[in-house]
C-alpha positions as CSV (number, residue, x, y, z in Angstrom):
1,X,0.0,0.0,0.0
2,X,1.3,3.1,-0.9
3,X,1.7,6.0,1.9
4,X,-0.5,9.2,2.2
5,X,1.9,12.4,2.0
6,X,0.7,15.9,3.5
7,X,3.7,18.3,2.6
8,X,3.3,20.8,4.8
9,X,4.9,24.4,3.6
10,X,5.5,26.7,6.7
11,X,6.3,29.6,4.4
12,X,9.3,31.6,5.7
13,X,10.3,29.5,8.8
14,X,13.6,29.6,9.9
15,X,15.8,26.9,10.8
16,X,17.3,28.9,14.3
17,X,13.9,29.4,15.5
18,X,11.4,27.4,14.6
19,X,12.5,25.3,17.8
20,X,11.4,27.7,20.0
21,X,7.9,26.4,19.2
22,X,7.2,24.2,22.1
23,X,4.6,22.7,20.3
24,X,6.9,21.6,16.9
25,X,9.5,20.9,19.6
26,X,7.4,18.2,21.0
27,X,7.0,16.9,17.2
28,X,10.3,16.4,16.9
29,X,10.7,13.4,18.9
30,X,8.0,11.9,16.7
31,X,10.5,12.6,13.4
32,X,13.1,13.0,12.0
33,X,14.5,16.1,11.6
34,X,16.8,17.7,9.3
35,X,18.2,21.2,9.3
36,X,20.7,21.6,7.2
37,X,18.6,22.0,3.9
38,X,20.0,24.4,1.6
39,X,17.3,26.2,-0.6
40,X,18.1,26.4,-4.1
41,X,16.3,29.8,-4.0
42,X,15.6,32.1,-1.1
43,X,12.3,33.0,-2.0
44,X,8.5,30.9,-2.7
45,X,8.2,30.4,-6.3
46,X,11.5,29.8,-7.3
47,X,12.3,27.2,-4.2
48,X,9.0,25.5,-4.6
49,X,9.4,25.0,-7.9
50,X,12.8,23.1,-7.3
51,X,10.9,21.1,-4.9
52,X,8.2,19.8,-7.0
53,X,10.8,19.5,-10.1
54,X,13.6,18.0,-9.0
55,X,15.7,20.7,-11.4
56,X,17.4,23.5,-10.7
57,X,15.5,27.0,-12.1
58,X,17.4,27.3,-15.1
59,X,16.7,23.2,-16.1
60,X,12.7,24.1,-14.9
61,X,12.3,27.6,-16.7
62,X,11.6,28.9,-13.0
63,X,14.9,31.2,-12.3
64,X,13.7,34.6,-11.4
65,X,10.9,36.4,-9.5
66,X,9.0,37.6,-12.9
67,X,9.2,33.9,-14.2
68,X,6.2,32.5,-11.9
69,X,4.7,31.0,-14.7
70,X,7.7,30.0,-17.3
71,X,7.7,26.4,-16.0
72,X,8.3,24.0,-18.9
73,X,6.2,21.8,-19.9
74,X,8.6,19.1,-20.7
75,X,9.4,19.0,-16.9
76,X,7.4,16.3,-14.6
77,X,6.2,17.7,-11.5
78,X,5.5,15.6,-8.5
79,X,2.0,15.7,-8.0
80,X,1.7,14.6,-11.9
81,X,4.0,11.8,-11.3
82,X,2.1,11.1,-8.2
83,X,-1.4,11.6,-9.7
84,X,-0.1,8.8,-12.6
85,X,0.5,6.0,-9.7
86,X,-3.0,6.3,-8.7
87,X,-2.7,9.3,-5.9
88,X,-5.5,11.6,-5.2
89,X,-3.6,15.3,-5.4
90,X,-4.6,18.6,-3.7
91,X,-3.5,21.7,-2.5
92,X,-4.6,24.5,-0.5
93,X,-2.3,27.3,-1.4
94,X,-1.9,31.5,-0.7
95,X,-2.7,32.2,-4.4
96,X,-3.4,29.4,-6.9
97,X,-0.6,31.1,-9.5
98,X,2.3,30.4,-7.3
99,X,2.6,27.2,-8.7
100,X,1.6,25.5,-12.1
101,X,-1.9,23.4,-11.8
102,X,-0.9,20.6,-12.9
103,X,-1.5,16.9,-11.6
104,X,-3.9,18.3,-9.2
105,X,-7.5,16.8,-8.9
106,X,-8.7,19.3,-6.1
107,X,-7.3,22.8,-6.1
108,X,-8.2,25.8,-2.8
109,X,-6.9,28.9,-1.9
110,X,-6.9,31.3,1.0
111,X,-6.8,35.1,2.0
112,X,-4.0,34.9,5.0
113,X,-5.5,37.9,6.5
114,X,-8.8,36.7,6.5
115,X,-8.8,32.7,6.9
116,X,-7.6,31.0,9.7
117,X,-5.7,27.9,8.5
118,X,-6.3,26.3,11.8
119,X,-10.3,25.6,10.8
120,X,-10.0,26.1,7.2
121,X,-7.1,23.3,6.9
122,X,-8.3,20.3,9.3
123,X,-11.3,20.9,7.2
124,X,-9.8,20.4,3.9
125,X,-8.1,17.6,5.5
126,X,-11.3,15.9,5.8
127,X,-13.0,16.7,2.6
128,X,-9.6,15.1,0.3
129,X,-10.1,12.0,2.0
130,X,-13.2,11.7,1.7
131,X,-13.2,12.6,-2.5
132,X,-9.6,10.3,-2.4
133,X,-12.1,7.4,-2.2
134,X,-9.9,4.9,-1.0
135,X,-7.2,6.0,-3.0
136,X,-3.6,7.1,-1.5
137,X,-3.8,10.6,-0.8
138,X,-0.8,13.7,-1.6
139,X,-2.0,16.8,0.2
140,X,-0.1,20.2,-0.1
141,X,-0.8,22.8,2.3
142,X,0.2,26.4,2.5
143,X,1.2,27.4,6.6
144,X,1.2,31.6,5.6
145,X,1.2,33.1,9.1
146,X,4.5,34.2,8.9
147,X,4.4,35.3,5.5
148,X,1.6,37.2,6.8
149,X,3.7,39.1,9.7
150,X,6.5,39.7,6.7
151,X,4.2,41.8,4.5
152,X,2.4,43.5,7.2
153,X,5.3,44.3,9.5
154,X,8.0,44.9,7.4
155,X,7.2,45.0,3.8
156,X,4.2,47.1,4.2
157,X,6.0,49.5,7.1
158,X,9.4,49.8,5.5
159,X,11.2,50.6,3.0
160,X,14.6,48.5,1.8
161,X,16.8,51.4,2.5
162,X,14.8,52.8,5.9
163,X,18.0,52.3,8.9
164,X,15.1,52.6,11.2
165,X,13.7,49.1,10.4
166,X,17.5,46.9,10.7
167,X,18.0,49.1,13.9
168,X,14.4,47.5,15.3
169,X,16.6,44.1,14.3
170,X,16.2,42.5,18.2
171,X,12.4,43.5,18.4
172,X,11.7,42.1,14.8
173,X,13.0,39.2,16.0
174,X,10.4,39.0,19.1
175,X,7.5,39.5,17.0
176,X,8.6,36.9,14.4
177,X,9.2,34.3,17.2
178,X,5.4,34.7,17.7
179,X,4.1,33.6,14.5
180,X,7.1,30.3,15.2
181,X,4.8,29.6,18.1
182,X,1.7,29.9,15.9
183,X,3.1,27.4,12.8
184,X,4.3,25.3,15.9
185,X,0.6,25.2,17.1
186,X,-0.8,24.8,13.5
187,X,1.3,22.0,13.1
188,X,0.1,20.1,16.1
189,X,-3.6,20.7,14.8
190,X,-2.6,19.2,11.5
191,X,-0.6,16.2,12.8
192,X,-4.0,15.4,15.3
193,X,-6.3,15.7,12.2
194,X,-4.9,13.1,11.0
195,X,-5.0,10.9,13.9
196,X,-8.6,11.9,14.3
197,X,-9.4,10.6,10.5
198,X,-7.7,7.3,11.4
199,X,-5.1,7.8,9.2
200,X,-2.1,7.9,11.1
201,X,-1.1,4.3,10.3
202,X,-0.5,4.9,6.4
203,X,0.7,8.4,6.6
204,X,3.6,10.4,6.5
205,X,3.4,14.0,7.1
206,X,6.4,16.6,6.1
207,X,6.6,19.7,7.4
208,X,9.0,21.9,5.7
209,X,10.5,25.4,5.1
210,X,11.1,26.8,1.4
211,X,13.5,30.2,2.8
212,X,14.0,31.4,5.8
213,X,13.3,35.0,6.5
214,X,15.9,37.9,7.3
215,X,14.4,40.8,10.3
216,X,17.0,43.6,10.0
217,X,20.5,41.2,10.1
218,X,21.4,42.2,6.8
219,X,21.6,46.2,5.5
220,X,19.3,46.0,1.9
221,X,17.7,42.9,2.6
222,X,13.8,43.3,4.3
223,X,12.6,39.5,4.9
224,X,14.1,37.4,1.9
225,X,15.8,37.3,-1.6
226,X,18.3,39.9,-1.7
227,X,21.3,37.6,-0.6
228,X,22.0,33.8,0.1
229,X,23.3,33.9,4.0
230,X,22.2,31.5,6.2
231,X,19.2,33.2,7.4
232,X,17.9,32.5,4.4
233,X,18.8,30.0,2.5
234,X,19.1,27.6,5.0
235,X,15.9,25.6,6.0
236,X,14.8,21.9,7.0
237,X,12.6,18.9,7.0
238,X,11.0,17.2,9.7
239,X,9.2,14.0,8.8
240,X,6.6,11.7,10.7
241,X,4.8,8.9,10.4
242,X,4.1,5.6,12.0
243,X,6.1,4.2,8.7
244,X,9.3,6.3,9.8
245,X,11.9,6.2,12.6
246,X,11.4,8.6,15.9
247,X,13.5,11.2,17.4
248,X,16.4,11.4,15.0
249,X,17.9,14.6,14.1
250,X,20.6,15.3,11.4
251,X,22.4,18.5,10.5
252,X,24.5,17.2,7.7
253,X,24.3,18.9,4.8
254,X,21.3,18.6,1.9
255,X,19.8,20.6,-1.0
256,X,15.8,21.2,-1.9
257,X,16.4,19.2,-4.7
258,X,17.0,15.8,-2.7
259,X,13.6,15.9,-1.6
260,X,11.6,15.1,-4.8
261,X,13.3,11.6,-5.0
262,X,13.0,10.9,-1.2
263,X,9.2,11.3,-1.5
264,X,9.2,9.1,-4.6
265,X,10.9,6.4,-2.8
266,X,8.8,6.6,0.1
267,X,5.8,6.5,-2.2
268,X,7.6,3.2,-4.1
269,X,7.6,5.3,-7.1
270,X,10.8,4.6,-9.7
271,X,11.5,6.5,-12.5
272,X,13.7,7.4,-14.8
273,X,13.7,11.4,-14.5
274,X,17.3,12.4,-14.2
275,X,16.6,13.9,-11.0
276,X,19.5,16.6,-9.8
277,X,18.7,15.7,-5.8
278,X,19.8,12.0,-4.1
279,X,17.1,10.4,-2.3
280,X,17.7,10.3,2.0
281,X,14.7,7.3,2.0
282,X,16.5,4.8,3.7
283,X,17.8,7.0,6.4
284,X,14.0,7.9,7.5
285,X,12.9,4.3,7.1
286,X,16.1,2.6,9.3
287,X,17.6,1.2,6.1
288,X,20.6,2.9,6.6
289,X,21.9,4.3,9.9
290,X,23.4,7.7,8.5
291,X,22.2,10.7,6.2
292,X,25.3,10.8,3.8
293,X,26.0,14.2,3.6
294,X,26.1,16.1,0.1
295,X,29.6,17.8,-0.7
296,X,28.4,20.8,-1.6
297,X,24.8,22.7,-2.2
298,X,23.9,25.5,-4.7
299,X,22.0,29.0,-4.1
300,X,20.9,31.8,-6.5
301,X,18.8,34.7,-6.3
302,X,17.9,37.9,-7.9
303,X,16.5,40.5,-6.0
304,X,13.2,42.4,-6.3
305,X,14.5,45.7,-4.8
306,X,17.8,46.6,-2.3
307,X,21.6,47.1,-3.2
308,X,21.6,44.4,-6.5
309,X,17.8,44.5,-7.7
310,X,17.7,41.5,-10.6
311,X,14.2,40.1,-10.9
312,X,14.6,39.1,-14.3
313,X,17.2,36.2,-13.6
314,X,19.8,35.3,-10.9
315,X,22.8,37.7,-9.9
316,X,24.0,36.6,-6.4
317,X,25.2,32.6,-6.6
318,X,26.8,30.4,-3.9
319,X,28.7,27.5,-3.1
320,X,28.2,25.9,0.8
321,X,29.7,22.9,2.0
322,X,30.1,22.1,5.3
323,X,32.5,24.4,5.9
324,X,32.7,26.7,4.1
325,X,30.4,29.3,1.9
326,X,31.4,31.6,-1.1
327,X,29.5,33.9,-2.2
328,X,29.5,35.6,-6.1
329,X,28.1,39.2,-7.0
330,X,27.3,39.8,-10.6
331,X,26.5,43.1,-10.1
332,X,29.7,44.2,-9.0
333,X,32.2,41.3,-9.2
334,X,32.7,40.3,-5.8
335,X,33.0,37.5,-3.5
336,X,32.5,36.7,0.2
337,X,34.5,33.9,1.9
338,X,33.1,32.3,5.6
339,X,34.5,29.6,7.5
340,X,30.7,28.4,8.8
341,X,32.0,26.9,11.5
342,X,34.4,29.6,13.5
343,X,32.0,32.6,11.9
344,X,28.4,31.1,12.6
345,X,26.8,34.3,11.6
346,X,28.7,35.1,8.5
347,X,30.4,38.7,9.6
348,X,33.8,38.0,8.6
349,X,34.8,37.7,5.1
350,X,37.6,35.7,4.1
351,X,38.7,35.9,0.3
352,X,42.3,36.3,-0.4
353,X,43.1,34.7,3.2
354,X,42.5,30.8,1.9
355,X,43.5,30.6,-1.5
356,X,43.1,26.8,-1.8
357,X,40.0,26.2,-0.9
358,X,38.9,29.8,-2.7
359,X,40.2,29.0,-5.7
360,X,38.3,25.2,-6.1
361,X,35.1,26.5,-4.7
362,X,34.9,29.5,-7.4
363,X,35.9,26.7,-10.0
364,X,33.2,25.0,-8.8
365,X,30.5,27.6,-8.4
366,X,31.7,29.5,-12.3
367,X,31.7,25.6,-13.8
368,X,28.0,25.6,-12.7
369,X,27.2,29.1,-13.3
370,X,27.9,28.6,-17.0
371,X,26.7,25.3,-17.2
C-alpha cells in the first residue's frame, strides 16, 4: 500500500527558530528532523518549484521572481507523477498562481489575513479524504502566518533602504518568534487531524520550510531574496509517520532538490527522471543508519529591490559545504568567503586569506554558473 503524503509548507520558517515552538518541539521526537537543507532559492516560487521538479531553475524555466509562470512543460512535476501511480492530489495554497496546476485533482486557496488555517485546513483535511475514495492521498498545504507578519510588519511598514527598520533588528526578531509559536501550534492541529481521520497508520506528514526570513540582520535585505546567507537559504525537513523512525535529528548537509526523490521512494515510485537531488529514504525508514552528507549545495537569487535588484534572472550565486560558503556578485564582481564553522553568523569575510580552498570552490561555483 502506498503511503499518504501531506507536505506541509510553513512559508518563511527559519531553521534557528522554529524550535522555539514548544509545540513543533514536542514533534520532533515523533520525526526525523533535518536542518541543514539548503534552498536552491531564497524565496517561494523559485524554491518550490525546485521542490516539485527536481531541477534546478534554469533546467525548470523557474529562475527569477518575474518567471512564476515559465515552468516547462517538458518537466514532470510531483503531484503529476504522483497523480499517474494512482494518488488523489490537492493543495490548499496562498494564491493558486504560485505554482503550475498541474497533476492536481482538487485545487483551494486562502486570504491569509482573513482565513484561519487552523479551521479552514483540518477541514480540507477531511474533505480530500473523503473525495480520495480509497485511493492514496498527496495533500499540499500552504502554513502563511509568517508570510503574513512579513508583509504587514515589514514589507508594508518599510522601506529597503529605511536604517530605522535593521536598527528595530532584536524586536523584529520577538515579534517573528510569535508567529514560530503559531506554525508550531498549527502544526500540532494538522498532525491530530490526521489521527482523528484514522489515518495515522498509512501516513507520512512533512513539514518543511522553502527560505527562511531575514528581520534587520542584513543592511538592503527586508525579509528574503536579496542575498544567500544563512538566514535564508538555510531551511529543514522534519518528517513523521508511524512508517518512519522517531527522534532522530541530522544536520549534515542537503539541497531542496533531494527531496523530490525521497518522497518518490517513500511512495515506491521509480522513475527514470534524471533527477539533480539523491534520495535520503533509507535513512527515515532505518535502512541505513546515517544521512550521507552532500559535498556541496547550490544558491541563487535575484532580488526584487535593495543594493543588486535583478528580478529578471539570478545575480548573487553560492557554493556551501560544510564548511565553508562563497558567495558571487554579478552586479559588482565580488565575493565573500566564511569559515561556517568559526563565523556562525557570516560577519567575517575571508577571500584572499584561503587561497586553496577559494580558488576550487569558485571553479566550482563559475563551472556551474555557466553550465
Amino acid at each position: 500500500m502506498k503511503p499518504n503524503i501531506i507536505f506541509v509548507l510553513l512559508d518563511g520558517a527559519r531553521w534557528d527558530r522554529i524550535e522555539n515552538s514548544f509545540e513543533f518541539s514536542d514533534l520532533r521526537k515523533d520525526g526525523i528532523f533535518i536542518n541543514n537543507v539548503s534552498t536552491v532559492f531564497p524565496y517561494t516560487s523559485g524554491s518550490l518549484n525546485v521542490i516539485f521538479s527536481g531541477q534546478f531553475g534554469k533546467e525548470n524555466g523557474v529562475d527569477g521572481y518575474y518567471k512564476v509562470l515559465k515552468l516547462k512543460n517538458s518537466i514532470q512535476i510531483l503531484p503529476e507523477i504522483l497523480q499517474n501511480y494512482g494518488y488523489f492530489t490537492a493543495r490548499g495554497l496562498l494564491n493558486d498562481k504560485l505554482l503550475s496546476p498541474r497533476g492536481y485533482d482538487l485545487r483551494t486557496v486562502h486570504n491569509e489575513f482573513e482565513d484561519d488555517l487552523n479551521d479552514i485546513h483540518p477541514k480540507l483535511i477531511n474533505d480530500v479524504f473523503q473525495k480520495a475514495n480509497g485511493k492514496p492521498v498527496f495533500l499540499f498545504l500552504h502554513f502563511t502566518r509568517i508570510h503574513t507578519f512579513t508583509v504587514s510588519e515589514i514589507l508594508d511598514k518599510y522601506d529597503w533602504n529605511d536604517k530605522t527598520f535593521y536598527d528595530l533588528v532584536n524586536s523584529n526578531l520577538k515579534k517573528y518568534d510569535q508567529t514560530i509559536d503559531e506554525a508550531g501550534h498549527y502544526a500540532k492541529k494538522i498532525t491530530n487531524t490526521i489521527k482523528i481521520l484514522g489515518e495515522e497508520e498509512n501516513t507520512i506528514i512533512i513539514f518543511f520550510s522553502d527560505h527562511g526570513t531575514g528581520v534587520g540582520e542584513r543592511y538592503g535585505e527586508r525579509s528574503y531574496g536579496s542575498f544567500t546567507y544563512e538566514e535564508t537559504i538555510r531551511t529543514f525537513y522534519l518528517f513523521t509517520g508511524s512508517l518512519l523512525l522517531k527522534n532522530k535529528f541530522s544536520d549534515k548537509l542537503r539541497s531542496t532538490l533531494d527531496i523530490m526523490p525521497t518522497i518518490l521512494e517513500l511512495c515506491k515510485i521509480d522513475e527514470n527522471l534524471n533527477l539533480f537531488g539523491k534520495s535520503f529514504a533509507g535513512f527515515l525508514t532505518g535502512e541505513t543508519t546515517h544521512l550521507s552528507e552532500n559535498p556541496f549545495t547550490f544558491s541563487e537569487t535575484g532580488a526584487l529591490e535593495g543594493p543588486f535588484p535583478s528580478p529578471e534572472h539570478s545575480n548573487v550565486f553560492c557554493i556551501k559545504t560544510s564548511n565553508y560558503k562563497l558567495i558571487y556578485y554579478v552586479s559588482n564582481n565580488s565575493w565573500e568567503l566564511f569559515d561556517l564553522q568559526k563565523d556562525f553568523h557570516e560577519k567575517n569575510n575571508l577571500i584572499g586569506t584561503l587561497p586553496l580552498i577559494e580558488d576550487d570552490l569558485k571553479q566550482k561555483l563559475l563551472n556551474w554558473i555557466n553550465r
